[in-house]
Every structure is written in structure tokens, then in C-alpha cells.
C-alpha positions in Angstrom: -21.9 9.0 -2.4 -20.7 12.1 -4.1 -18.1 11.8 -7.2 -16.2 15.1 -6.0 -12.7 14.2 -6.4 -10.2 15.4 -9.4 -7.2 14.6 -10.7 -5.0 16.8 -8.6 -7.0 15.2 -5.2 -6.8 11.7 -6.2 -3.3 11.7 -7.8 -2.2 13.2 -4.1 -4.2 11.1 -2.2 -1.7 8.2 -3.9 1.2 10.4 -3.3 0.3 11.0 0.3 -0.5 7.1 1.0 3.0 6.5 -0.5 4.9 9.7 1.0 5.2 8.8 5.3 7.6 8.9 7.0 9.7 6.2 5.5 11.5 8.6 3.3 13.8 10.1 5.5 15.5 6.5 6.4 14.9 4.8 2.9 18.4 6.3 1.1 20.4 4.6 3.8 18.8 1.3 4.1 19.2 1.0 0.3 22.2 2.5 0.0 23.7 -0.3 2.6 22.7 -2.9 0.1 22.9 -1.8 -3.0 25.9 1.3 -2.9 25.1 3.9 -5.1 23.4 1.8 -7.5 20.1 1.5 -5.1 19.6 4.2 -7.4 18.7 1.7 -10.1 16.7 -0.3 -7.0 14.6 1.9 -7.3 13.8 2.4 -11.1 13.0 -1.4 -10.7 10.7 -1.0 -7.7 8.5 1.7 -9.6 8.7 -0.4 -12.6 7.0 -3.5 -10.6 4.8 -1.4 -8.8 3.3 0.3 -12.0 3.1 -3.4 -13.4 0.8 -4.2 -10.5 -1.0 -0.4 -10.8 -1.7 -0.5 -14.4 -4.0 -3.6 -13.9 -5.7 -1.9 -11.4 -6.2 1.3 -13.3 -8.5 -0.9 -16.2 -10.2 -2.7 -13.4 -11.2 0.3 -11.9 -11.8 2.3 -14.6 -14.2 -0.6 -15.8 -15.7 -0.7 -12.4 -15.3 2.5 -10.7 -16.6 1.5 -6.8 -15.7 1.9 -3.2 -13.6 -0.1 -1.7 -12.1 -1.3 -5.3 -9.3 -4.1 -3.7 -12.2 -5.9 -2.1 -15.3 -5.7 -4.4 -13.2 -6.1 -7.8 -12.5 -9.8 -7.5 -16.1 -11.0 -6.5 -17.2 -9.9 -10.0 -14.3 -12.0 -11.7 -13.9 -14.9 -8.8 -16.6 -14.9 -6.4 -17.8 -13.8 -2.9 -15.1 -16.3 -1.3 -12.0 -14.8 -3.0 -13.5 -11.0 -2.1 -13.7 -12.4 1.5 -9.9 -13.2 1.3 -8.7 -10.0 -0.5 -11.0 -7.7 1.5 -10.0 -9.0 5.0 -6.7 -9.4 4.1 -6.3 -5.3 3.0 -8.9 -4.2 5.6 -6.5 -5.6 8.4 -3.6 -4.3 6.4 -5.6 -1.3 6.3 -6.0 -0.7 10.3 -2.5 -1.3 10.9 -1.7 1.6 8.7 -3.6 4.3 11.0 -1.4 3.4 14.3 1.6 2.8 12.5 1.5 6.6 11.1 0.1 7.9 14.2 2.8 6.4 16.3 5.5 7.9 13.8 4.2 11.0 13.8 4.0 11.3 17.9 7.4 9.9 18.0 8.6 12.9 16.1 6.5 15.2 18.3 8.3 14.0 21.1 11.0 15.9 20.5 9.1 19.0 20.9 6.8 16.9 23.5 9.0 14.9 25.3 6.2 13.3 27.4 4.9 11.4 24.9 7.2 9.0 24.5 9.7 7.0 27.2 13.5 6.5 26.7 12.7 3.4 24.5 11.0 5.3 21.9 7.9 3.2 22.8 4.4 5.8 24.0 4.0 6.6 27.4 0.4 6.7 29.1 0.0 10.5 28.1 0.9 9.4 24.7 -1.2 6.5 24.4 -4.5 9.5 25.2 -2.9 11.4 22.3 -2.8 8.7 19.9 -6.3 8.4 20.5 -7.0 11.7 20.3 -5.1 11.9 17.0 -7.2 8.9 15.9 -10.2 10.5 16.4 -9.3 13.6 14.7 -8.2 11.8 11.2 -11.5 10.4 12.0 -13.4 13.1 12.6 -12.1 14.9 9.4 -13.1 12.0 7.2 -16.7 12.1 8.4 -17.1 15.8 6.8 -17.3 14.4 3.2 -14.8 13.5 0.6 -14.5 16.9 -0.6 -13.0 18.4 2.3 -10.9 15.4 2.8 -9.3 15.5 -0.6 -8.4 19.2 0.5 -7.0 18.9 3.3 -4.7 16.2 2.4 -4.1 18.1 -1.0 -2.6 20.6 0.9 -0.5 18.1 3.4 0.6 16.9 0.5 2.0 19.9 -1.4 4.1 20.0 1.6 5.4 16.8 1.6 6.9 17.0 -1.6 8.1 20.8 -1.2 10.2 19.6 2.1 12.3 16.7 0.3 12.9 19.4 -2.9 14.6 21.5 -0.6 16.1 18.9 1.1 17.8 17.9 -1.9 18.4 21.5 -3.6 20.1 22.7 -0.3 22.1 19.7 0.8 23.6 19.0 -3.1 24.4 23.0 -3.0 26.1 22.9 0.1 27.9 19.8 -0.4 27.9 17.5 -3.6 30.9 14.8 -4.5 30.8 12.7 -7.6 33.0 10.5 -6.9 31.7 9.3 -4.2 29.3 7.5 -6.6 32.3 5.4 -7.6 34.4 4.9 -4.6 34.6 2.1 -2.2 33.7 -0.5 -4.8 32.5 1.8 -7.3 29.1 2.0 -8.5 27.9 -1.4 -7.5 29.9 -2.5 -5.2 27.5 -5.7 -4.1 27.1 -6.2 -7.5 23.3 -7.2 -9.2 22.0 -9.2 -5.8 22.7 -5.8 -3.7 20.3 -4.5 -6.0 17.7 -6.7 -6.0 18.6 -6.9 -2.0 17.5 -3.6 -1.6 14.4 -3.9 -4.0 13.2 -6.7 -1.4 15.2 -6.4 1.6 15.4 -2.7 1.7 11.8 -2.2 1.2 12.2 -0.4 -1.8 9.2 -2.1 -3.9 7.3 -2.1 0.1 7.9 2.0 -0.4 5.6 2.3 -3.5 2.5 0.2 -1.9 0.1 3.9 -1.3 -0.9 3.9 -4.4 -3.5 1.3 -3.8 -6.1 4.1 -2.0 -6.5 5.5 -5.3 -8.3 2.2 -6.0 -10.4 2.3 -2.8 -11.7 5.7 -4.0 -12.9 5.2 -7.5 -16.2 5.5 -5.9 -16.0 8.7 -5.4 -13.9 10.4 -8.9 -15.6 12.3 -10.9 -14.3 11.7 -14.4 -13.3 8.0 -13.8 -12.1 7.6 -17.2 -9.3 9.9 -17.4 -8.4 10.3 -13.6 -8.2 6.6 -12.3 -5.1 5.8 -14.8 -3.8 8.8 -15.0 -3.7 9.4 -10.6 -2.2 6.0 -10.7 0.6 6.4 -12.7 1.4 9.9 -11.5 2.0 9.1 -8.0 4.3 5.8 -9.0 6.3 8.6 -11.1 6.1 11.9 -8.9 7.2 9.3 -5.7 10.0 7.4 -7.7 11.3 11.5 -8.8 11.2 11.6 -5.0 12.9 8.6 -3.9 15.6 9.1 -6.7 16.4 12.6 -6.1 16.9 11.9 -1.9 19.0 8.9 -2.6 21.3 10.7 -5.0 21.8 13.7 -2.6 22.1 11.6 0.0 25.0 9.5 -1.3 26.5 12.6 -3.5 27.0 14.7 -0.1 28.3 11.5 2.2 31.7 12.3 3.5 34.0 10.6 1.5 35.5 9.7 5.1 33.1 7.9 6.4 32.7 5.5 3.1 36.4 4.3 4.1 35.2 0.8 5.6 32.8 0.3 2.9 28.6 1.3 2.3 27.4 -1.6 4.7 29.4 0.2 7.9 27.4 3.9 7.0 25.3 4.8 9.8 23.4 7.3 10.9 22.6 7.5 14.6 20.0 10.9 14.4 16.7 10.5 15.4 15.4 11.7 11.8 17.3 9.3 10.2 20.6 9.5 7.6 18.8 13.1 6.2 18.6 14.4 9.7 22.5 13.6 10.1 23.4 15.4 6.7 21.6 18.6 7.4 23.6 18.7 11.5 26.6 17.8 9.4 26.9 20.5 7.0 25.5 22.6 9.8 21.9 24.0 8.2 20.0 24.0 11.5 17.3 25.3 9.6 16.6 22.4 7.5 16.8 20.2 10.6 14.1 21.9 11.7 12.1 21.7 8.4 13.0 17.9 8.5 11.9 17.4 12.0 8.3 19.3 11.1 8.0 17.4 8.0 8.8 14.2 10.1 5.3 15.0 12.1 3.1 16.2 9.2 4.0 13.2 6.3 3.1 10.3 8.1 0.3 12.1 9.7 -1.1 12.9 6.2 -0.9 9.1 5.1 -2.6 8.2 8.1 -5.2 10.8 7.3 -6.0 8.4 3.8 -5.2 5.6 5.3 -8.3 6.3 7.4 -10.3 7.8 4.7 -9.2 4.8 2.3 -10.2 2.0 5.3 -13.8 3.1 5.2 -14.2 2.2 1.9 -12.9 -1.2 2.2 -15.4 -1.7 5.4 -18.4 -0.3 3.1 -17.0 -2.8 0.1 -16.6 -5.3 2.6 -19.9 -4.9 3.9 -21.6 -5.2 0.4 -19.9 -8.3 0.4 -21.8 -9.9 3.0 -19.0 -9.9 5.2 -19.6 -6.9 7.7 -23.2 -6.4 8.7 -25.1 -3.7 6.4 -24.7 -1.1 9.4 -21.6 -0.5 8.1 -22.4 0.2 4.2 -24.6 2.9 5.7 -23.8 6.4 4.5 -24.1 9.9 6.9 -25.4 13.3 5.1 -21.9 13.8 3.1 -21.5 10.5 1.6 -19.2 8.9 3.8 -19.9 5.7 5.7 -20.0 6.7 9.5 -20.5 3.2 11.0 -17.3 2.0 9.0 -14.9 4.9 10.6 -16.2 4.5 14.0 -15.5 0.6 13.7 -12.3 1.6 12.2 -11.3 3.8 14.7 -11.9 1.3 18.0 -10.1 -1.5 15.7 -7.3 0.8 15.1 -6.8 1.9 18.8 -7.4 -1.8 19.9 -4.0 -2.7 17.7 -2.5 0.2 18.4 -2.3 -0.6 22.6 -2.5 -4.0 22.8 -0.4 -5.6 19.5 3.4 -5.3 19.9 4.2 -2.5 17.5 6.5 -4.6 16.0 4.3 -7.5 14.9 1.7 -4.3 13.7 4.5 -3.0 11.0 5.0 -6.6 10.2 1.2 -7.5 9.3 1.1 -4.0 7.6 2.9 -4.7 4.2 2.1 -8.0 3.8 -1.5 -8.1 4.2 -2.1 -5.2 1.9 0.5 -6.9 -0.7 -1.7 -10.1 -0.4 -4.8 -8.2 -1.4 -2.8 -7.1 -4.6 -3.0 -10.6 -6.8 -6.0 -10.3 -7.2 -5.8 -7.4 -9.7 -3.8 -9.0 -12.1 -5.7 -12.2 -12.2 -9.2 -10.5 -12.3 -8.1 -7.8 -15.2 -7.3 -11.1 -17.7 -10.2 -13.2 -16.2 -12.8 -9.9 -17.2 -10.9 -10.2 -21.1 -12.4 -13.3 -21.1 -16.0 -12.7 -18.8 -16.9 -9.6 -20.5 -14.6 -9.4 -23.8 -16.6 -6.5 -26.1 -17.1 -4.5 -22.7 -15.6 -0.8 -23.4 -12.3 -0.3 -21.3 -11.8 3.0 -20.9 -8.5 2.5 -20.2 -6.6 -0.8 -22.0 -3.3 -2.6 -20.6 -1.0 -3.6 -23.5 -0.1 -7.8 -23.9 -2.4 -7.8 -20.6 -1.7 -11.5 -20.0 1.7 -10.6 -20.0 1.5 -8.0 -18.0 -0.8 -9.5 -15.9 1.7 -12.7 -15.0 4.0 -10.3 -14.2 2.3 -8.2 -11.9 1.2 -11.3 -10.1 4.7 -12.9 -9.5 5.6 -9.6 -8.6 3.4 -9.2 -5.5 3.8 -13.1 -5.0 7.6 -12.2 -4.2 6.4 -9.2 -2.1 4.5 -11.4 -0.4 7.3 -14.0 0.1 9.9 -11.5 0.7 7.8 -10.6 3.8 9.5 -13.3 5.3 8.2 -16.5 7.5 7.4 -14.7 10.4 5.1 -12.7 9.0 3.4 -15.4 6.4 2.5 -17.7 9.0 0.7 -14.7 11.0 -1.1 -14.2 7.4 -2.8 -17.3 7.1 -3.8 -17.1 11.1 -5.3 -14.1 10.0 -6.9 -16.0 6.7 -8.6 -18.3 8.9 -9.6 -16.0 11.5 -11.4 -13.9 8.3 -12.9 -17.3 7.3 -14.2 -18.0 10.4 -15.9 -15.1 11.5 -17.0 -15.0 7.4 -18.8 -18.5 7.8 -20.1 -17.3 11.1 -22.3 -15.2 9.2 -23.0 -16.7 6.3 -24.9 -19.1 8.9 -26.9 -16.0 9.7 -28.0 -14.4 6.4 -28.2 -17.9 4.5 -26.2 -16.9 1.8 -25.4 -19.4 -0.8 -23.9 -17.8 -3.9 -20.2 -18.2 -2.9 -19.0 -19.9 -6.0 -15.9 -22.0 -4.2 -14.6 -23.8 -7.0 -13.2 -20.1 -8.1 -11.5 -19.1 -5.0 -9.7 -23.1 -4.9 -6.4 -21.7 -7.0 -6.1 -19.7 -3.9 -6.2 -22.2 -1.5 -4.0 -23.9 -3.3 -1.7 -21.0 -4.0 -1.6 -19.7 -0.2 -0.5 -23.5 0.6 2.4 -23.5 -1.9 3.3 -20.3 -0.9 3.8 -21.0 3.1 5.8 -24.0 2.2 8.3 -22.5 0.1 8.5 -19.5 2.9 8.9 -22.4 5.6 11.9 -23.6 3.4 13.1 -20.5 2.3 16.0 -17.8 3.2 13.4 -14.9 4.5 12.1 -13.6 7.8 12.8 -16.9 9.8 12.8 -19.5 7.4 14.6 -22.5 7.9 16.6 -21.9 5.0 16.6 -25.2 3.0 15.9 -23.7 -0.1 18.7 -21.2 -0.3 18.6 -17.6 -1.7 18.0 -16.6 -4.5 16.7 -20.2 -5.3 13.7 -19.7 -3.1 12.6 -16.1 -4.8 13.5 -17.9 -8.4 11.0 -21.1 -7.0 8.2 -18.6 -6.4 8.5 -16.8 -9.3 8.1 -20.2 -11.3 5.1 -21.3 -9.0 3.5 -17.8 -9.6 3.4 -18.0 -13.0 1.6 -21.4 -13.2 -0.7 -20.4 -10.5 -1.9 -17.2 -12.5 -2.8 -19.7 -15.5 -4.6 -21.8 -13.4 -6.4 -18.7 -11.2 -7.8 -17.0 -14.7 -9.0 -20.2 -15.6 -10.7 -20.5 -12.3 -13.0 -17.3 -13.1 -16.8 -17.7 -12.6 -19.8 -18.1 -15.5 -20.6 -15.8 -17.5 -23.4 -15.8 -16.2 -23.0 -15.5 -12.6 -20.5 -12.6 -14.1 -23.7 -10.8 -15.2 -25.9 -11.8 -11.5 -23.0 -10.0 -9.6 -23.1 -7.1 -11.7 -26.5 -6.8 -11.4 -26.3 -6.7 -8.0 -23.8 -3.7 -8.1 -26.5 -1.9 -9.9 -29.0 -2.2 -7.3 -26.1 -0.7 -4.7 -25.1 2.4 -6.5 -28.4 3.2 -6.9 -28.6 3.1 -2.6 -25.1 4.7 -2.7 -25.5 7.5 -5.5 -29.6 7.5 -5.6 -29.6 6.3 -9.3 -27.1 4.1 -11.3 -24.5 5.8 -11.5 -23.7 7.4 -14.5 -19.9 7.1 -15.4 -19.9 2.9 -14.3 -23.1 2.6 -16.4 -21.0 4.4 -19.3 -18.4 1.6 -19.0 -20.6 -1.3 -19.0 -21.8 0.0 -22.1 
């Protein structure tokens, strides 16, 4: 592997994960729930999402691998727990790739109007582009991380130019403060709209990109300075993002249409509330800026998405879960075998899953990789406590209890319909896991860490089962059930840090991740072995 990627490349490789095509319908989803004070929705979805970040930006910068979400919590809880954490975001992971592609075709379609029939769903033509598109994103990741980061460095410079103008153009041409106070002024649903639109509306969901950062340490040169900085950028260049849209967006409403309150806005255009402000004020231009953007943004995350996904397959693989094939790297670093497997997964899900159930697997099985972070940054304070951190979270227990009841609600927020479909998925991963574990013989699973788990994914289906979300029966009653899970999340962290392995077995694992980067880089590599030191 070659550690060719800079700030700039890493920070937008976060930026373009986050950045799809979710942006041009967020300010109206939000703004339905919270009124003009989604704008503080979404100061407290960035705040969480840093929360969850920061632990991950010491973890990583401590251990600085491929595929960081799935091999990080082996070294603090065992191969069982990576097992759950890797499968989890590598099926999370090749959802991502068809969900993009789809969005991005759908938008072509109104360019190419074969691709798509009059329910929006793809036609057979579309279904040979999608593959096509697959294999391109594909195709561009097999050419070496270098040339990746480019390419999407430059997709992503125009993913944030679009929305600037966006918001310069539409505020100049049609801007009313008071429209931040009428109908109920500034919050009219009052503090639960707020937090509605933090969980309902997706605005925490919006933030989730960040995470291939993480699956790229492996390949940063300067690990110390780039991993936590990259991080924290994109939360804060994205939030800028989000903050600016939703303020144009409900500074230029027509004062007319906020008569019957925020919850009867709508906006029937095909891109979305944005695409209904720019026919409104007339700037056919912008339309047509919107309507290119709408093809390029979630093409670009589905471009890291893909890039991101081999990593977890390589981790996954040098977990003893996928057979070695797929740790195996091509002449510019990048694991072949784990694209190609990748690619046919991706198209598998793509035809024959329900597109519907695909978005619905999407957030909530990369959310569920996410508690590990937390747990595994205040389990290495205690495995490894005179180790140099190259980067240090403040009050880390603190901080680390925080960012786990955070993603716990993410994860709970999901709703019932898509937690039961989680733990399907769980077992399926367990299965197939213990399938080949009776191949290779390998004993070293340490399963008394990984029981908190267990314990915690069994709590957490019950309350969902009870609760007000996604299909629940709704015996606990909101916000009750999101206050229940908080509680539960908190005593579930203590007990999860206190499930971390030996010391010893600690120093066995990281042992072994000497003996990989040394197939991976051709010597130990340099920067982890500077923060092992």
C-alpha cells in the first residue's frame, strides 16, 4: 500500500462521502419539523457527529490501517466483535454504491429519459447503465489511491462550489427575514421539532461520510496531523453547507405559501424544494446547475464509497473473515479481489433488493459499526495507557459515553423495521463467520469480550420492538423510548470497556498487525510504528 493521500484528498474524500445527493431535499424535510429553527438541528447533528469522529480520529491516528471501522475493535475487543462491526459496515458499505448510482441515473433521466420508467424505478436499459456505472467507479479505484483522491478532489470542489451559488444567488434574488419568524415564529414545534428533525429528518443520518476517512488511514501520509484534522474539517465544511442551504432556503420561501403552517410546505420538483426556488424566482440557469450537480454529487460519493468498501473487505479479510484472496494487493496498492467482490455484491443488491429496504439497511448498518469507536478509544486508555497519542480526546470517558449513546439512538431511531433486518443480517455474518472458522481452525476469538454486545444488540431490539420508531408497537411512547436508550447506553458502555481483552492478548494482536504491514507496505510501516512508540 502506498501512503499518498494529503490533507486536502482525505479531508474531501469525507466531504464527498457526506455531500450526495441528499442535500438538495434536506432543508425541506427539516424545515417541516423543526421551522426555521432546523437551523439549530443542525448545529446539534454536527455536534454529535464530531462526538462520534473525534474518537475515531485518536484511534486511528494510534492505528493508522485499512479498513479502520473493522480492524480497530479486534485490537481492543477481539476477533468476534471485528466480525460484527466489519460485516455490519461492509453491508452498509455495498448498499452505499447502488444507492448513489441509482440517484445519480435518476437525475440523468431527465436528460436520458430511457433510463428510468414513469415510477422513477430503472428500466432494463437503466439497469445495463447502472452496471456500467458500477464498473467504472470500479475501474477508477483499481488505478491507485493517488489518482483516486484526484479525481474525487476535483468532484468535490464542485460539489461545494454548486450549493455556494446556490445560496449567493437565490438570497440575492430573493431574501425575507421575517419569514424566520412567522407562522409560529422561530420554533414553531417548539424543542421536540428540533430534535424531530435531528432523528426523524435525517439530520445526524446526513453527517455519516465522514467515516471513509477512517477506512483510509492506511493509506495517509502524515497520519498524525491529517487523520484529526480531515475529520473535523469535513463535519465543519459540511455543517457550513447544510446551514447556509437551509437558511436560504427558508429566507427566500414565499411568505404565501407558509400561510397553513411549515408542515403543509412542499415541493413537488423533481430536484427537490432547491429545484422549486430556482423555477420560482425564474433563474433557469441555476436549474440547470442544480440538475448537473444532482448527477455529479452522488456519483462522487459513490466513487468513495467504492474506494472506502475495499478497504473494509481487505480489513475484513485480515480478520479471518473473507478468505486471504481478498487482502491481496494489484501493482498500485489497491486490493483488486476486494473491488471485484464488491462490485458483483453491489449489482446483486442493486437488481434484486427492493430499493427501498437497500436505503433502509444503508444508515443503520454503518451507524451500527460506529459504537465501537467510542468503547475501543477508552478500552486502549486502559490496554495501552503510556502509548503516544498523537492526537488526545479531552474527558475521553466522557466523551466516549456520549458518542456511544449517540450512535445507540441513531441506531434506534432507524426504527423497528430496519433493526430487526439488522440482527438477520448479524446472524447471517455469524454464520457464514463460523463457517470458516471450521475451515482455518482458528481459536483466538476471545468471546467473553464481544458478550456486552450480545447483550447490548438484545436490549436494543426490545426497546425498538416497544418503542415509537419505524414500526414499533409503540408501548413505550416517544420520547420515553429515546430517553430508555440513552439510559441503557450509558450502562452498556461501562460494562463494554470493562469487557476489553488482556493486556496481553492486546500485545499478540498487535503483533500480528506488524507482520501485515510489512506484506501491505514491504516493511513496518513507519508512521504506525512511530505511534506505538
Amino acid at each position: 500500500m502506498r501512503r499518498e493521500i494529503g490533507l486536502i484528498g482525505l479531508t474531501f474524500v469525507a466531504v464527498g462521502g457526506i455531500l450526495g445527493s441528499g442535500w438538495l431535499f434536506a432543508p425541506l424535510e427539516t424545515a417541516q419539523l423543526a421551522g426555521p429553527a432546523s437551523i439549530i438541528s443542525w448545529l446539534i447533528g454536527a455536534v454529535a457527529m464530531l462526538l462520534i469522529a473525534l474518537t475515531y480520529a485518536e484511534n486511528s491516528t494510534m492505528f493508522p490501517i485499512a479498513g479502520g471501522i473493522a480492524r480497530i475493535p479486534q485490537f481492543s475487543h477481539g476477533r468476534l466483535l471485528a466480525l460484527a462491526m466489519g460485516w455490519s459496515a461492509w453491508v452498509g458499505y455495498c448498499t452505499t454504491a447502488p444507492i448513489e448510482v441509482k440517484a445519480s441515473l435518476g437525475y440523468a433521466s431527465s436528460y436520458l429519459p430511457w433510463l428510468t420508467n414513469s415510477t422513477g424505478d430503472l428500466t432494463f436499459p437503466g439497469y445495463i447503465a447502472a452496471a456500467i456505472f458500477l464498473a467504472l467507479l470500479t475501474v477508477v479505484n483499481a488505478f491507485g489511491v493517488a489518482w483516486f483522491a484526484r479525481l474525487n478532489t476535483a468532484m468535490t470542489w464542485f460539489k461545494i462550489f454548486v450549493p455556494i451559488v446556490f445560496m449567493v444567488v437565490i438570497v440575492a434574488a430573493r431574501f425575507d427575514g421575517a419569514n424566520f419568524t412567522a407562522e409560529g415564529g422561530f420554533a414553531p414545534f417548539g424543542v421536540p421539532g428540533i430534535f424531530a428533525a435531528v432523528s426523524s429528518g435525517g439530520v445526524v443520518f446526513a453527517f455519516i461520510g465522514f467515516r471513509h476517512a477512517i477506512d483510509l488511514a492506511g493509506e495517509v501520509k502524515n497520519t498524525q496531523r491529517v487523520i484529526p484534522l480531515a475529520l473535523i474539517l469535513s463535519v465543519l465544511i459540511c455543517l457550513a453547507i447544510y446551514v447556509g442551504l437551509q437558511i436560504a432556503f427558508v429566507g427566500s420561501m414565499d411568505p404565501a405559501e407558509l400561510a397553513k403552517g411549515w408542515q403543509s410546505v412542499e415541493a413537488s420538483h423533481e430536484l427537490g424544494p432547491l429545484g422549486a426556488l430556482a423555477t420560482s424566482v425564474g433563474i433557469l440557469w441555476l436549474l440547470s446547475m442544480l440538475n448537473v450537480a444532482a448527477v455529479i454529487s452522488p456519483a462522487g460519493s459513490g466513487l468513495v464509497s467504492v474506494g472506502s468498501n475495499a478497504r473494509l473487505a481487505l480489513a475484513m479479510s485480515n480478520n479471518g473473515v473473507f478468505p486471504r484472496i481478498f487482502a491481496a494487493l494489484n501493482a498500485y496498492g489497491v486490493p483488486l479481489w476486494a473491488l471485484v467482490l464488491n462490485y458483483v455484491v453491489a449489482l446483486l443488491l442493486l437488481i434484486f433488493l427492493p430499493f427501498q429496504e437497500i436505503l433502509a439497511l444503508n444508515g443503520a448498518a454503518v451507524v451500527l459499526s460506529f459504537v465501537a469507536g467510542p468503547v475501543s478509544m477508552v478500552a486502549f486508555r486502559y490496554l495501552a495507557p503510556k502509548a503516544h497519542r498523537p492526537f488526545v480526546v479531552p474527558a475521553a470517558s466522557v466523551v466516549g459515553a456520549l458518542a456511544f449513546v449517540i450512535a445507540s439512538l441513531m441506531i434506534f431511531w432507524s426504527g423497528w423495521d430496519t433493526i430487526w433486518l439488522l440482527v438477520v443480517l448479524l446472524a447471517v455474518g455469524a454464520a457464514l463467520f463460523f463457517l470458516r472458522l471450521a475451515v482455518i481452525g482458528r481459536e483466538d476469538l476471545e468471546p467473553k469480550s464481544a458478550i456486552w454486545f450480545g447483550l447490548y444488540m438484545v436490549g436494543l431490539t426490545i426497546i425498538s420492538y416497544l418503542g415509537a420508531y419505524g414500526g414499533g408497537l409503540g408501548v413505550i411512547p416517544h420520547p420515553m423510548d429515546s430517553i430508555l436508550v440513552a439510559l441503557f447506553a450509558v450502562v452498556m458502555f461501562v460494562f463494554a470497556v470493562r469487557g476489553r481483552v488482556s493486556v496481553e492478548i492486546f500485545n499478540k494482536f498487535r503483533h500480528e498487525q506488524r507482520v501485515l504491514e510489512r506484506q501491505e507496505y514491504g516493511h513496518a510501516d513507519e508512521e504506525d510504528e512511530m505511534s506505538r512508540t
